[in-house]
TORZAFI-64433 format. One record per residue (C-alpha): x, y, z; residue number from 0; residue in one letter. Coordinates in nm, 4 decimals, padded with zeros to 6 digits. Example, Ala and Ser with C-alpha at 12.3 -4.5 7.8 and 13.67 -1.06 7.14 Angstrom:
<kefis>
        c1        c2        c3  seq  type
   01.2300  -00.4500   00.7800    0     a
   01.3670  -00.1060   00.7140    1     s
</kefis>
This chain:
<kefis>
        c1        c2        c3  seq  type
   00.0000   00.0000   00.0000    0     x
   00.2603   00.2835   00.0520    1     x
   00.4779   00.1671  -00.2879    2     x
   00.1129   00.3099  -00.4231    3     x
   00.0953   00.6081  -00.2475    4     x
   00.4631   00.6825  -00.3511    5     x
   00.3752   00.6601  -00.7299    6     x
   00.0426   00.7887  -00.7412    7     x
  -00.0577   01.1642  -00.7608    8     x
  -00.0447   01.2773  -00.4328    9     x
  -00.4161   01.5186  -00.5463   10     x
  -00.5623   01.2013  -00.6813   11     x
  -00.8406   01.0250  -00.4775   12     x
  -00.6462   00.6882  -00.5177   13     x
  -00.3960   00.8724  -00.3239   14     x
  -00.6182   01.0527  -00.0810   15     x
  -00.7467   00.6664   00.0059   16     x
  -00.4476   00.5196   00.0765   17     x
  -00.3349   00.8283   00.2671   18     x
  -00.6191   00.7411   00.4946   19     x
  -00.5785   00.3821   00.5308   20     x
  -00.2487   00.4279   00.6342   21     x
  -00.2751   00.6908   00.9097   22     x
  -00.5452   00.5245   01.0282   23     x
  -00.3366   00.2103   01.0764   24     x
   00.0040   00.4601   01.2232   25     x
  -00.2600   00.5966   01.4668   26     x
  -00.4084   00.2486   01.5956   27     x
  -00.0423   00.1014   01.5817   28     x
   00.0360   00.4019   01.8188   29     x
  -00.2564   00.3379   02.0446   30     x
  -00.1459   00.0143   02.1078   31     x
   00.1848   00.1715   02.2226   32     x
   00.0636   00.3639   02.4362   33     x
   00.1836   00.6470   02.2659   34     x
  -00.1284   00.8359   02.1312   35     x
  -00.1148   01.0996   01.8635   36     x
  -00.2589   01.4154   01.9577   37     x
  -00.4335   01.6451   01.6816   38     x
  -00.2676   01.7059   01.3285   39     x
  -00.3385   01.8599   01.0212   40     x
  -00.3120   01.6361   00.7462   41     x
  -00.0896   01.3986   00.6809   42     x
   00.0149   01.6477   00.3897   43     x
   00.1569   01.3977   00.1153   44     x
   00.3373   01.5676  -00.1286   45     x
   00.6590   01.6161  -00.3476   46     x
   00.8513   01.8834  -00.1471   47     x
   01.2359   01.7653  -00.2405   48     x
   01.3892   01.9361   00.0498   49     x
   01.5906   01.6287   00.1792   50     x
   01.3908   01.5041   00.4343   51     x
   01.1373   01.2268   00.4746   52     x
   00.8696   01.4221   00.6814   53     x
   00.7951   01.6966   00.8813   54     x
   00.5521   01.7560   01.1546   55     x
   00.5150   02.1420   01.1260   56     x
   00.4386   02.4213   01.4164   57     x
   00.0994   02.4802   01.2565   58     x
   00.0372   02.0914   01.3228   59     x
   00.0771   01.9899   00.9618   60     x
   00.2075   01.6816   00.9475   61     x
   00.4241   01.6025   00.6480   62     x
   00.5195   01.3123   00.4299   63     x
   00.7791   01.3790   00.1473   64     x
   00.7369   01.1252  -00.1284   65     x
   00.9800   01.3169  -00.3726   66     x
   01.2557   01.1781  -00.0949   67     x
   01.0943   00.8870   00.0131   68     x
   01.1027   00.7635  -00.3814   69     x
   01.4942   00.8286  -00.3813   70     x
   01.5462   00.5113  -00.1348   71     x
   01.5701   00.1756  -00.2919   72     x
   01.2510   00.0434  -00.4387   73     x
   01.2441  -00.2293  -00.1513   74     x
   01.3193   00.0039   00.1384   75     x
   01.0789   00.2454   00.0421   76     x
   00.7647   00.0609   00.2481   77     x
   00.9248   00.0242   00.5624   78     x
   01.0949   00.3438   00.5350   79     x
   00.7836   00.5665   00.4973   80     x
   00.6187   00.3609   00.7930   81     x
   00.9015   00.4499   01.0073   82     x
   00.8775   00.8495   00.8996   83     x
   00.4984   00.7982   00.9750   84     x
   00.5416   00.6761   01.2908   85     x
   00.8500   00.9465   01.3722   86     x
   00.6689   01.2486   01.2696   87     x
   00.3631   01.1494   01.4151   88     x
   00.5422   01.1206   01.8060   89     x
   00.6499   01.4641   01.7575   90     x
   00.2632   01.5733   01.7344   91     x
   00.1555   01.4270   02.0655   92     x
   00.0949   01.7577   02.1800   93     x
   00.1132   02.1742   02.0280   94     x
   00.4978   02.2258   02.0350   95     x
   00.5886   02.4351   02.3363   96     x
   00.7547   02.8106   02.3152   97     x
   01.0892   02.6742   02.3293   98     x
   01.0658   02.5006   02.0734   99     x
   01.2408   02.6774   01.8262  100     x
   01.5690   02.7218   02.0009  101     x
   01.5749   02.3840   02.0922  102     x
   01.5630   02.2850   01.7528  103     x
   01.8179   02.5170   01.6045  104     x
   02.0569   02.4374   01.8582  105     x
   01.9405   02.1551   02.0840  106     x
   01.7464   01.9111   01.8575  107     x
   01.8679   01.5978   01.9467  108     x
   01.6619   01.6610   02.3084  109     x
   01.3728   01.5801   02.0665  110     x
   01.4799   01.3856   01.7868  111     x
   01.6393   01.1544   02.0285  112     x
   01.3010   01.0339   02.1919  113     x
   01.1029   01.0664   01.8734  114     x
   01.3285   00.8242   01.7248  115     x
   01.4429   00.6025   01.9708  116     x
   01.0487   00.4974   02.0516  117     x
   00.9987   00.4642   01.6533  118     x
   01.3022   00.2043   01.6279  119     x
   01.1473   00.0272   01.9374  120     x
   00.7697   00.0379   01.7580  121     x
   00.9102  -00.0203   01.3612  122     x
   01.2289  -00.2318   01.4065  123     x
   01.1833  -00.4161   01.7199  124     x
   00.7916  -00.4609   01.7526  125     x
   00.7152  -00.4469   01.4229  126     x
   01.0354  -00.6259   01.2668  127     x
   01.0544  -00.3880   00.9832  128     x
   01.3643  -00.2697   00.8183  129     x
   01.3602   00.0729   00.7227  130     x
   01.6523   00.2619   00.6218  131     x
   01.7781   00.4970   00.9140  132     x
   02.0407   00.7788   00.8157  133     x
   02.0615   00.9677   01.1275  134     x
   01.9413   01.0191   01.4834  135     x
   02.1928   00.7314   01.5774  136     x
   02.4005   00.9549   01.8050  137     x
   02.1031   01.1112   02.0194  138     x
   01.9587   00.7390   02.0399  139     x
   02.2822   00.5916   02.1491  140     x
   02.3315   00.8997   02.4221  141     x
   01.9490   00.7919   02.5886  142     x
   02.0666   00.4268   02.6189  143     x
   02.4037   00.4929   02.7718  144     x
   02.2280   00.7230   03.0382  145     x
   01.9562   00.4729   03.0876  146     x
   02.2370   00.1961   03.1058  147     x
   02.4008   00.4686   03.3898  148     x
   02.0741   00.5078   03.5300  149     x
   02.0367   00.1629   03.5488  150     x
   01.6509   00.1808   03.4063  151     x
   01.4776   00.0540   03.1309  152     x
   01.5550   00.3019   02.8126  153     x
   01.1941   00.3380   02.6982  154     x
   01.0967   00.4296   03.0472  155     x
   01.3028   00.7470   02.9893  156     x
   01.1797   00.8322   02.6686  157     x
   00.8208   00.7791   02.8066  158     x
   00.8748   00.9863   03.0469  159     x
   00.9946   01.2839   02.7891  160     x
   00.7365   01.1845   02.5414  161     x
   00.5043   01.2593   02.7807  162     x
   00.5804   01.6259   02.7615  163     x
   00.5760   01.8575   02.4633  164     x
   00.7900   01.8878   02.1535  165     x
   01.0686   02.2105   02.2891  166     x
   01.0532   02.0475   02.6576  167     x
   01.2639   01.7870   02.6362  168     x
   01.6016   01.9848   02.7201  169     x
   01.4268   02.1312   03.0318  170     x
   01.2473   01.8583   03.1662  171     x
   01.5672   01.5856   03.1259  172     x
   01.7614   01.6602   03.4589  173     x
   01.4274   01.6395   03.6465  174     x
   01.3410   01.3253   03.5518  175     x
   01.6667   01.1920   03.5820  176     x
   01.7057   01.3035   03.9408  177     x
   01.3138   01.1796   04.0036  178     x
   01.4576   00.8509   03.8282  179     x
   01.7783   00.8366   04.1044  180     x
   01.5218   00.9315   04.3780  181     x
   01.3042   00.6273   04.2952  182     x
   01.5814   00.4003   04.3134  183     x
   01.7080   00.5332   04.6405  184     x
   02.0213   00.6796   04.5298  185     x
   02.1959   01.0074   04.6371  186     x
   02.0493   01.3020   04.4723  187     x
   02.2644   01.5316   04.2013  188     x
   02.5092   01.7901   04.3645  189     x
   02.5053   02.1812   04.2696  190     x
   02.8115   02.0950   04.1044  191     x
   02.7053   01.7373   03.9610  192     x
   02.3930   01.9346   03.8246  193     x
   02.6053   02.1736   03.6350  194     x
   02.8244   01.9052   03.4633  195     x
   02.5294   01.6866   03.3846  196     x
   02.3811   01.9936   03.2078  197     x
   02.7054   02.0708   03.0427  198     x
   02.7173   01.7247   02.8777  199     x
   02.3943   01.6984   02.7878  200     x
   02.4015   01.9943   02.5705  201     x
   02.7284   01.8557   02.4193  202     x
   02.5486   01.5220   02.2988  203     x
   02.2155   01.6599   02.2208  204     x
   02.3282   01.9641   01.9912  205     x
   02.2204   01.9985   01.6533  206     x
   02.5752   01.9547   01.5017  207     x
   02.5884   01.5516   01.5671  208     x
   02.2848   01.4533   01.3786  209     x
   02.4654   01.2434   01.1511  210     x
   02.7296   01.1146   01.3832  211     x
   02.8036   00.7835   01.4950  212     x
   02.7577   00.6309   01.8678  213     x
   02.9979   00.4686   02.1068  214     x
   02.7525   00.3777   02.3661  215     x
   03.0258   00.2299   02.6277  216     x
   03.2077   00.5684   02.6023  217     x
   02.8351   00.7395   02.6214  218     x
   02.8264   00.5463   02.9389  219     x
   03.1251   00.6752   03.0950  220     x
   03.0877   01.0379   03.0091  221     x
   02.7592   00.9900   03.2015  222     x
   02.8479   00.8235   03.4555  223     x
   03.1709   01.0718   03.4990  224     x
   02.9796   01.3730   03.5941  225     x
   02.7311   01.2339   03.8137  226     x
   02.9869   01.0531   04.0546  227     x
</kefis>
């Protein structure tokens, strides 16, 4: 069904039905999750040729980019647009918040980070697909090396930031880690400990390493550096 939406006209009805059919089956696979999107306009499909697979916008218009999407192998291309589906549609669980524009010009791994990291766990390991993923792996990798640190579940973190708006995610990390340590009886953050733990996140977060590569055990022990 979506190698049909990808060569049909995106304004013909043939396209307009299988739009449908397949947000309405992102939308009950996300319900199942857990992971409820909120409101949206759209899904927009539509050639727009700017290099990415999909947007979700501020206005709530959620995008799929065919004219991309069509410049993946022909066999990737099914499990590929599921996954941007899925990915945009995480961002939209709720309006984006005020800071959401500096977070994403200089901070956007805070977001992409969880947005991704719950579609791999929906698309690759629920759903056993095999999209193709070109970035995001560094902001992924950073989550499980603090969960690993934190010595929790990684989805429980991204939960917990999914659970807040698109721009929050920067803000609203150091109190859920320290709610995280406080569940599992162990010392709270120090003044200085809080400063460091800031420091690094912004270092692995920023907007400059979306296409770079993990090492998760060296993740690990940057983490677990400043919050000994």
């Amino acid at each position: 069904m979506t190698s049909n939406l990808l060569q049909s006209d995106p304004s013909s009805s043939e396209s307009a039905h299988t739009r449908a059919t397949i947000d309405a089956a992102v939308v009950e696979i996300l319900a199942a999750a857990g992971l409820p999107r909120g409101q949206i306009n759209g899904p927009i499909i539509d050639q727009v040729g700017r290099g990415w697979y999909g947007r979700k916008a501020h206005d709530c218009t959620l995008i799929i980019d065919i004219r991309t999407l069509n410049f993946l192998p022909e066999k990737d291309r099914p499990d590929s647009t599921l996954r941007t589906w899925i990915h945009e549609s995480l961002h939209a669980r709720h309006p984006y918040s005020a800071g959401f524009d500096r977070e994403w010009r200089e901070q956007r791994g805070f977001e992409e980070g969880v947005a991704e990291g719950l579609t791999r766990l929906i698309v690759v390991e629920s759903l056993a697909l095999l999209p193709v993923i070109t970035s995001y792996h560094f902001y992924v990798g950073a989550y499980r090396a603090l969960a690993e640190v934190l010595e929790v579940d990684v989805e429980q973190l991204w939960r917990s930031l999914w659970n807040y708006p698109a721009g929050d995610a920067s803000t609203m990390l150091l109190p859920i880690v320290e709610r995280i340590l406080r569940e599992r009886g162990r010392a709270p953050l120090t003044p200085a400990q809080y400063a460091r733990f800031s420091g690094l996140a912004v270092r692995h977060f920023t907007t400059d390493r979306i296409n770079d590569r993990p090492n998760e055990a060296v993740l690990a022990m940057a983490w677990g550096s400043v919050m000994r």
